[in-house]
C-alpha positions as CSV (number, residue, x, y, z in Angstrom):
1,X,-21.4,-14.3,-7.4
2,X,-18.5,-11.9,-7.3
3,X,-15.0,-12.9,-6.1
4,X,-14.1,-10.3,-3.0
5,X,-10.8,-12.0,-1.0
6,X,-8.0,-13.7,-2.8
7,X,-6.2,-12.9,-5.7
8,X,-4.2,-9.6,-5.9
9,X,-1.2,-8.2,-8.4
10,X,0.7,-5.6,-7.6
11,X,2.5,-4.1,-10.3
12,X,5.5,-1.1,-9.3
13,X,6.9,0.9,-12.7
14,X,5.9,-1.8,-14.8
15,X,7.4,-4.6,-12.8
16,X,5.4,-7.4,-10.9
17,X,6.0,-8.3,-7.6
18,X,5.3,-11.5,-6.0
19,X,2.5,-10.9,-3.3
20,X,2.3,-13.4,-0.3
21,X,-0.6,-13.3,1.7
22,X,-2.5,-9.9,2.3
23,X,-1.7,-6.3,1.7
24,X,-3.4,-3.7,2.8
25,X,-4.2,-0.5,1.3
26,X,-5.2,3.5,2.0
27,X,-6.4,6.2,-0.6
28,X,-4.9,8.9,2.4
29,X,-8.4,10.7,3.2
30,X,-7.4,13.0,5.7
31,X,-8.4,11.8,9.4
32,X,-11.0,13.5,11.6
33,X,-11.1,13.4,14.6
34,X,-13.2,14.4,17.9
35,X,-13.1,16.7,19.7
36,X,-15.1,16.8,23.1
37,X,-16.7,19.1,25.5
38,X,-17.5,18.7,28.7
39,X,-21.1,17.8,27.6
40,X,-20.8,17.1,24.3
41,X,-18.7,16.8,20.9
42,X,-17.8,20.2,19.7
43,X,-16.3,19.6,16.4
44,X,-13.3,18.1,15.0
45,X,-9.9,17.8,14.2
46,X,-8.6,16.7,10.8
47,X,-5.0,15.7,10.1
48,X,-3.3,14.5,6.5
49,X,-2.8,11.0,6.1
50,X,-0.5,9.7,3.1
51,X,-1.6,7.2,0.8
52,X,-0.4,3.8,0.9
53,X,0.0,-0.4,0.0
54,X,1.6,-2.4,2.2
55,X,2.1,-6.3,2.3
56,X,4.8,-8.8,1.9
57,X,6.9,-10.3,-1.1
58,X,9.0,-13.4,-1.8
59,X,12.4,-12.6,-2.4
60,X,12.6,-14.5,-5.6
61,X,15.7,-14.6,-7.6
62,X,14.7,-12.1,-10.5
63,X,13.5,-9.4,-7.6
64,X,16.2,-6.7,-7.3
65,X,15.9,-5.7,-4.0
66,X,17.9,-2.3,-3.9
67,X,15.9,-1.4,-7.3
68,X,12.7,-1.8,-5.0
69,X,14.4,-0.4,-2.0
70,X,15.6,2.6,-3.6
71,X,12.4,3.2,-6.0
72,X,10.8,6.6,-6.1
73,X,8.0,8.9,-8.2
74,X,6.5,5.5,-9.0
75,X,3.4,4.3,-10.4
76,X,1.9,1.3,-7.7
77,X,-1.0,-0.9,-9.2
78,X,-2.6,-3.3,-6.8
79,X,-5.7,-5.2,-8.9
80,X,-7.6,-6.3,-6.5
81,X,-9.9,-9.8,-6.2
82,X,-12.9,-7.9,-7.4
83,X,-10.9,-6.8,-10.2
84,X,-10.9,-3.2,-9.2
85,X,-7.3,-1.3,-9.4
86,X,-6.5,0.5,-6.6
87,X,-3.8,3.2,-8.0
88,X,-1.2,5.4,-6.6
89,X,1.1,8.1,-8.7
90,X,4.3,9.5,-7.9
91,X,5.0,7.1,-5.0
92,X,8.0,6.0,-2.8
93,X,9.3,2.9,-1.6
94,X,8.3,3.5,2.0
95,X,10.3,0.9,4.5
96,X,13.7,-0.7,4.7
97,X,13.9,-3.7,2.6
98,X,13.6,-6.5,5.9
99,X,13.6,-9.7,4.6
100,X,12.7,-13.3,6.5
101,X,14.5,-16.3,5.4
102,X,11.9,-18.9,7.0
103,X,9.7,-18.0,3.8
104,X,11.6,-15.7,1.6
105,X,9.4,-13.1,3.1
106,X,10.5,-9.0,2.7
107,X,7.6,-6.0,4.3
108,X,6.7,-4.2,1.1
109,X,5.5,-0.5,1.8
110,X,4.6,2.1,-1.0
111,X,3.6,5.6,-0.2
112,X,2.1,8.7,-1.9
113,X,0.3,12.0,-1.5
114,X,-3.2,10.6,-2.9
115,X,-4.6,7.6,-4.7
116,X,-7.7,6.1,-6.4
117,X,-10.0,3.1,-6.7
118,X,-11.0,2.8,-10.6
């Protein structure tokens, strides 16, 4: 049987961060979207949509915070539990660095123009 829920890595220029719980992810396919006639759908609409991982971290001693904070035109691995690596290129540190102190928690956001699944 094939593993498909659990263990993830995410790796950001080379360094790994410590993933708690689940992270999400988007290759940033542009979006359709309806649009309706009176009687019936006429066509669509289609809007960009950037790329993106998103998920939580522990703030462990060794992570440096304002590196991740301030980290741009990065390359974002996130190996995912059926071993495939979801990949984005030239990406940004997308959020604001908000940490929890019940659990070490801090909201991990990485965006880009495209990505892919290999």
């Amino acid at each position: 049987m094939q593993r498909i829920g659990g263990i993830i890595e995410i790796v950001a220029d080379g360094v790994r961060i410590a993933a708690k719980g689940s992270f999400t992810y988007n290759l940033g396919i542009p979006q359709k979207t309806s649009v309706i006639g009176a009687e019936e759908p006429l066509g669509y609409t289609e809007a960009a949509k950037a790329a993106y991982i998103e998920g939580e971290t522990v703030h462990l001693s060794e992570l440096d915070l304002a590196a991740l904070v301030l980290m741009n035109n990065a390359t974002v691995d996130l190996t995912l539990p059926n071993g495939r690596v979801f990949v984005m290129r030239e990406a940004f540190y997308a959020g604001d660095g908000e940490g929890s102190t019940e659990e070490g928690a801090v909201k991990v956001r990485f965006e880009s123009k495209s990505a892919e699944l290999i």
